[in-house]
Every structure is written in structure tokens, then in C-alpha cells.
C-alpha positions as CSV (number, residue, x, y, z in Angstrom):
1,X,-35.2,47.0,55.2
2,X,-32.8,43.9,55.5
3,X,-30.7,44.4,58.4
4,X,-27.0,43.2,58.1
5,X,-26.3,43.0,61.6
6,X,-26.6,39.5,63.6
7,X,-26.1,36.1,62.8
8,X,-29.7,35.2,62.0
9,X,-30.4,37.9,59.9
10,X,-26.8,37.7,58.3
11,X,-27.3,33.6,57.4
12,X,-29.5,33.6,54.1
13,X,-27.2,36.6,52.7
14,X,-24.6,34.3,53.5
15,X,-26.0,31.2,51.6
16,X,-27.0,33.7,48.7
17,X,-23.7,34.9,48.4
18,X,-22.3,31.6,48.8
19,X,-24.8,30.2,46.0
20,X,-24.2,33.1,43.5
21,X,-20.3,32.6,43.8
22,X,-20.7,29.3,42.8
23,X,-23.1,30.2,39.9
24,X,-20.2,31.0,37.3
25,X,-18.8,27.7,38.0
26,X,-21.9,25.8,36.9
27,X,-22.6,27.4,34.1
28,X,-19.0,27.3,33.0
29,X,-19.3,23.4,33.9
30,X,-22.3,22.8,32.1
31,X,-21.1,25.0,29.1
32,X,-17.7,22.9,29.2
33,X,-20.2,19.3,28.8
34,X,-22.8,20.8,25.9
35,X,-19.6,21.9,24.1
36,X,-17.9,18.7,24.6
37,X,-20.9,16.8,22.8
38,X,-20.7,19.6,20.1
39,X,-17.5,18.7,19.4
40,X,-18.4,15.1,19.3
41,X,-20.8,15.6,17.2
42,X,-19.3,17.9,15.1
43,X,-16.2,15.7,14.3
44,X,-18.3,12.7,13.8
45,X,-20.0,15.7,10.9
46,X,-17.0,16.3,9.9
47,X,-15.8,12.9,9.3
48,X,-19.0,12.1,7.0
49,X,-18.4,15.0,5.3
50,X,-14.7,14.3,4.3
51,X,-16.0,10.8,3.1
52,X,-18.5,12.1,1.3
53,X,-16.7,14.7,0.1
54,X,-13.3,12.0,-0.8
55,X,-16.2,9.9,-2.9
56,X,-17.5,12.9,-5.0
57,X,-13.7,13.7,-5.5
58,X,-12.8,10.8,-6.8
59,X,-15.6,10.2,-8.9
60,X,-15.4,13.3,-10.3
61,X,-11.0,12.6,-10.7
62,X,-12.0,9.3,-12.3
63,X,-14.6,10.9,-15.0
64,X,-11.9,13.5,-16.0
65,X,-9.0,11.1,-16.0
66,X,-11.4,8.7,-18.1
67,X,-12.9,11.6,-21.0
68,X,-9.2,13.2,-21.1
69,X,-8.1,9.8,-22.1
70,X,-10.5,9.3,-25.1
71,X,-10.0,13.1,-25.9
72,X,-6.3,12.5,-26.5
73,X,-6.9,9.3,-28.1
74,X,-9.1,10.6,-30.6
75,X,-7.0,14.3,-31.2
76,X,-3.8,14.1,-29.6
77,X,-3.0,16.5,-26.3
78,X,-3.7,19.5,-28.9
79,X,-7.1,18.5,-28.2
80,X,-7.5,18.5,-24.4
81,X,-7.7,21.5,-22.7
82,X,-9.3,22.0,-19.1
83,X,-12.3,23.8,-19.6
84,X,-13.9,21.6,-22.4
85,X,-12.9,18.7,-19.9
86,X,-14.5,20.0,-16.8
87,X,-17.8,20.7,-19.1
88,X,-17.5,17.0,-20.2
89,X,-18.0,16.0,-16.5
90,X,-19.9,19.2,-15.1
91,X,-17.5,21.0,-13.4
92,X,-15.0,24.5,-13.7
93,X,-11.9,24.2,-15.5
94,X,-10.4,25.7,-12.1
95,X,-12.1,22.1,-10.5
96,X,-9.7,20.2,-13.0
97,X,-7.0,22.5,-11.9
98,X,-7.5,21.1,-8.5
99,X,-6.9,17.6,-9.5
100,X,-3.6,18.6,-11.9
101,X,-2.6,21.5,-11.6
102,X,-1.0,21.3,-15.1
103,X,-1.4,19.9,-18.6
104,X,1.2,17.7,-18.3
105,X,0.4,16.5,-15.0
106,X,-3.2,15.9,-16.2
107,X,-1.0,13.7,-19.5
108,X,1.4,11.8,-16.9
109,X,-1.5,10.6,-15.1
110,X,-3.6,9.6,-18.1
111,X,-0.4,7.4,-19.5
112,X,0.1,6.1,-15.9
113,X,-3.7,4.9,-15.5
114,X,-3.8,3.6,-19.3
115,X,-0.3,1.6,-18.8
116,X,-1.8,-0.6,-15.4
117,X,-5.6,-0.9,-17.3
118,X,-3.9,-2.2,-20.6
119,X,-1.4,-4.5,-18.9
120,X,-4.4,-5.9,-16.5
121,X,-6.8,-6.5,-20.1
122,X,-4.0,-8.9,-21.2
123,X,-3.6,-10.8,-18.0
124,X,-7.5,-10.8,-18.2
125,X,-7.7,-12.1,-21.6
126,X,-4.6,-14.6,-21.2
127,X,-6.5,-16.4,-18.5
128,X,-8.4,-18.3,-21.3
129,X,-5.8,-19.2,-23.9
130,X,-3.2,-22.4,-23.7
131,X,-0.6,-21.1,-26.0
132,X,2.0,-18.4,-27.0
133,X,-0.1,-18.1,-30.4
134,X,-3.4,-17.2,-28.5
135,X,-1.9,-15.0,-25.6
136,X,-0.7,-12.7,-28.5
137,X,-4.0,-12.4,-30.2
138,X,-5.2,-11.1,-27.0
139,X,-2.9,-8.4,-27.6
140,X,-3.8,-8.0,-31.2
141,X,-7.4,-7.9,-30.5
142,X,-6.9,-4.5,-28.3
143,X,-5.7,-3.2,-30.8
144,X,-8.6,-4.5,-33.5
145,X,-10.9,-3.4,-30.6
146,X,-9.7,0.3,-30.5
147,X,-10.1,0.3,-33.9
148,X,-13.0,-0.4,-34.3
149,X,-14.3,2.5,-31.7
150,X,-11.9,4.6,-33.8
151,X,-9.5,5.4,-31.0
152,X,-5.9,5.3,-31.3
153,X,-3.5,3.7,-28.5
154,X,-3.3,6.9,-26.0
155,X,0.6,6.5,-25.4
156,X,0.7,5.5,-29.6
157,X,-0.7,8.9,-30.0
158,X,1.3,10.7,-27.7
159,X,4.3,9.1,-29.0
160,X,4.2,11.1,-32.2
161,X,4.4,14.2,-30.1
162,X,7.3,12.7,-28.4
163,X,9.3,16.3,-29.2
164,X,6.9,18.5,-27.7
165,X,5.6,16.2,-24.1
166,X,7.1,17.2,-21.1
167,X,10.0,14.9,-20.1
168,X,7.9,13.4,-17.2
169,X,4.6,12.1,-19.6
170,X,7.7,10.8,-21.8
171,X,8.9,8.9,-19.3
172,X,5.1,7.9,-18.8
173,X,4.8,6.6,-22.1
174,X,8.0,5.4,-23.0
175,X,7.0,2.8,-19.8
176,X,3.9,2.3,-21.6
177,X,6.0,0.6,-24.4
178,X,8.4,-1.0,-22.3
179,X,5.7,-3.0,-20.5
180,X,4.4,-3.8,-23.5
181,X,7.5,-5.8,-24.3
182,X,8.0,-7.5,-21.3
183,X,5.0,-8.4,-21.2
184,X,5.0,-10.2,-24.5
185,X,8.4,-11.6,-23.3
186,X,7.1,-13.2,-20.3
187,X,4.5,-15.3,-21.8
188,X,6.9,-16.5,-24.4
189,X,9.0,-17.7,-21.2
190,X,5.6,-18.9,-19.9
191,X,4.8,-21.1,-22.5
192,X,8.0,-22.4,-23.2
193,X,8.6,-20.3,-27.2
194,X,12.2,-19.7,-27.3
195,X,12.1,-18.1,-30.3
196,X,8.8,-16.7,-31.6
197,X,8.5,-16.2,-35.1
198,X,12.3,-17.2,-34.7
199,X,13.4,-14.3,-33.2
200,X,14.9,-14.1,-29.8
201,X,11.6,-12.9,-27.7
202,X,13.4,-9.0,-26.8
203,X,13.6,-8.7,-30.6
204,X,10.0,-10.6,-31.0
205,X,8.5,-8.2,-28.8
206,X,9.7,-5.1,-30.0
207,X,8.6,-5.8,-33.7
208,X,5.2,-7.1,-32.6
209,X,4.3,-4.0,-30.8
210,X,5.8,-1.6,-33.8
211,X,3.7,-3.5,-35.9
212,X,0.3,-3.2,-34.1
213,X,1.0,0.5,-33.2
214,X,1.8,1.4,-36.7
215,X,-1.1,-0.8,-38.2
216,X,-3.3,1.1,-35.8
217,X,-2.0,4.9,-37.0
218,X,-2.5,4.1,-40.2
219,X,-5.7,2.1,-40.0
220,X,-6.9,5.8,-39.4
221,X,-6.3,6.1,-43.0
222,X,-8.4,4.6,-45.4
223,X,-6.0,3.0,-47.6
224,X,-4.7,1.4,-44.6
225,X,-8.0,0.1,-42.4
226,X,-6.4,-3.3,-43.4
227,X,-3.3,-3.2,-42.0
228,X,-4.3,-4.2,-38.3
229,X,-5.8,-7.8,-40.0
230,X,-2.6,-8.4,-41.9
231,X,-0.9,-8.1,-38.6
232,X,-3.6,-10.1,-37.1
233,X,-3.0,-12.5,-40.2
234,X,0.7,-12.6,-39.2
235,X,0.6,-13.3,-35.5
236,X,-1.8,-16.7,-36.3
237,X,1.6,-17.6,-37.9
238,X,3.6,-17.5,-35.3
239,X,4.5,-20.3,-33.2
């Protein structure tokens, strides 16, 4: 039996006691420094996690925004819908839905994507020429090019649905058209051409790209596959 009584019998109890209170301290502290390197590590996870996850997304953003484009340029928007899309690429239609939640969100950011790529081809391909003449059959040959993958200029197609697009992909592609334009003005400002095909280059511009869209509608037809080299044929004209 312990006795309690006296100071040398009442010591260890003491230091037990003492020790024991101190236990919940420790273990809280050393809980407190493992959780502290969870949390390290787990934000460090985390963080690879988001990147990976942020490069799968926008791979997967890219391939949609990339087969929706040659869907409506082959079809028209009556062709696109989200679950043949997300099968094109792997993925639920409700995984498209995640990226645009709409159809016409989807469209807007098709147009958008197809405006900056078509404007950046042309600087691309102007790079190399030394006259008005030859920066315009840069912009022909885009148009000789998609016919002869048998697509149709996305915003020329969705431009004969102009009724039925929501106002915001209209805006989308009437930009489209308008860049177009100023585009072609600029390089006649660039090379010094004043008057190309002696128009003023605002009126220039806006026949030109008419001409190629409407060449490349009806090149869909076969009585009228020739009527993107007659414009080509025109344009060599032009000084």
C-alpha cells in the first residue's frame, strides 16, 4: 500500500502528477507540428492538383472549341449540339456544359477564337510578300485553302443564320467581318495603294471580302467550285 502521508513518500506522486498534467500538452504540441506538415504538404497536393487539373481543362476546352468549329463550319450551328461534341473529345455533354454553359456561349467563343487565329494567319503570311497585290493573295489563299478541305468560313456560315444567332455571337461575327476590312485597309496604307482596284480602300475592302465569302458559299456548289479562282484571277489584277 502507497502511503500518502510524508514528504518522501508524497515526492514521486508528486512528479507523476506533475508529469501526467503536462502529458495533454505534448501531445497537443506534437499533434499541432504533424498537422502543420500535413497541411504543408497537403497544399503543396493541392497546388499540383489544380495545375494538373487547369492543363487537362484546357486541353480538353481547346479540343471542344477546336471540333465545334469545324462542326459549324461544315453544317452550320444546326449541326452542333453538346453531346455529339463531348463524344468527339471523350467527355459528357454535362463536361461541355461546364466550359459554356449555353449554345450560344459555346458560338460566341468559337467566332472570338476564329477572328484572333484568322487575323494572326494574315500577319503570318504577309511577312513574306512586298506588295499590296501579294498581301491580298494571302487573304485569298485562306479562302482557296478552306476550300479545298471543304469548310466554309465559320463566321461566313453563321452569317447566313444572322436571324436566328443570339445578339452576342452576332456581335462576334459581325467583328469577324469588320476586322477583315481593316485589316485589308491597313496594308493598302502600308504599302502606299491609295486606291486599290481604284476604289477608295473602305470601299476596296468591303467588296474584296463579299467577294471571297460569296465565292466560298457557292464553291459548295458545283456549278460554282470556280468562283473562288475567278476571284483569285481578279485580285492578281489589282494594283
Amino acid at each position: 500500500m502507497i502511503s500518502s502521508g510524508g514528504s518522501g513518500g508524497g515526492a514521486p506522486i508528486a512528479g507523476a502528477a506533475a508529469r501526467a498534467s503536462e502529458l495533454p500538452q505534448r501531445i497537443t504540441q506534437m499533434v499541432e507540428i504533424e498537422c502543420t506538415g500535413l497541411t504543408s504538404t497537403r497544399k503543396q497536393l493541392t497546388a499540383i492538383y489544380q495545375l494538373i487539373d487547369s492543363s487537362a481543362m484546357d486541353t480538353t476546352r481547346e479540343a471542344l472549341l477546336r471540333n465545334a468549329t469545324k462542326t459549324v463550319r461544315r453544317g452550320g450551328s444546326a449541326s452542333l449540339n453538346f453531346r455529339d461534341l463531348g463524344q468527339s473529345v471523350g467527355v459528357k455533354s454535362s463536361t461541355v456544359h461546364y466550359y459554356f454553359p449555353t449554345k450560344a456561349d459555346l458560338l460566341k467563343e468559337i467566332a472570338g477564337e476564329y477572328m484572333a487565329s484568322f487575323i494572326a494567319a494574315l500577319d503570318q503570311g504577309a511577312r513574306n510578300s512586298a506588295s499590296f497585290r501579294q498581301d491580298m493573295l494571302v487573304l485569298v489563299d485562306l479562302f482557296v485553302r478552306a476550300q479545298g478541305e471543304n469548310l466554309s468560313c465559320l463566321c461566313g456560315m453563321l452569317a447566313t443564320e444572322a436571324e436566328l444567332l443570339d445578339p452576342r455571337v452576332r456581335s462576334a461575327v459581325n467583328r469577324f467581318f469588320a476586322s477583315l476590312q481593316e485589316w485589308v485597309i491597313r496594308r493598302s496604307k502600308l504599302r502606299d495603294t491609295p486606291r486599290p482596284g481604284g476604289l477608295a480602300p473602305a470601299k476596296f475592302a468591303d467588296l474584296l471580302v463579299s467577294l471571297l465569302e460569296g465565292s466560298l458559299l457557292l464553291s459548295r456548289l458545283d456549278a460554282h467550285q470556280a468562283s473562288l479562282a475567278a476571284a483569285r484571277e481578279w485580285v492578281k489584277s489589282v494594283g
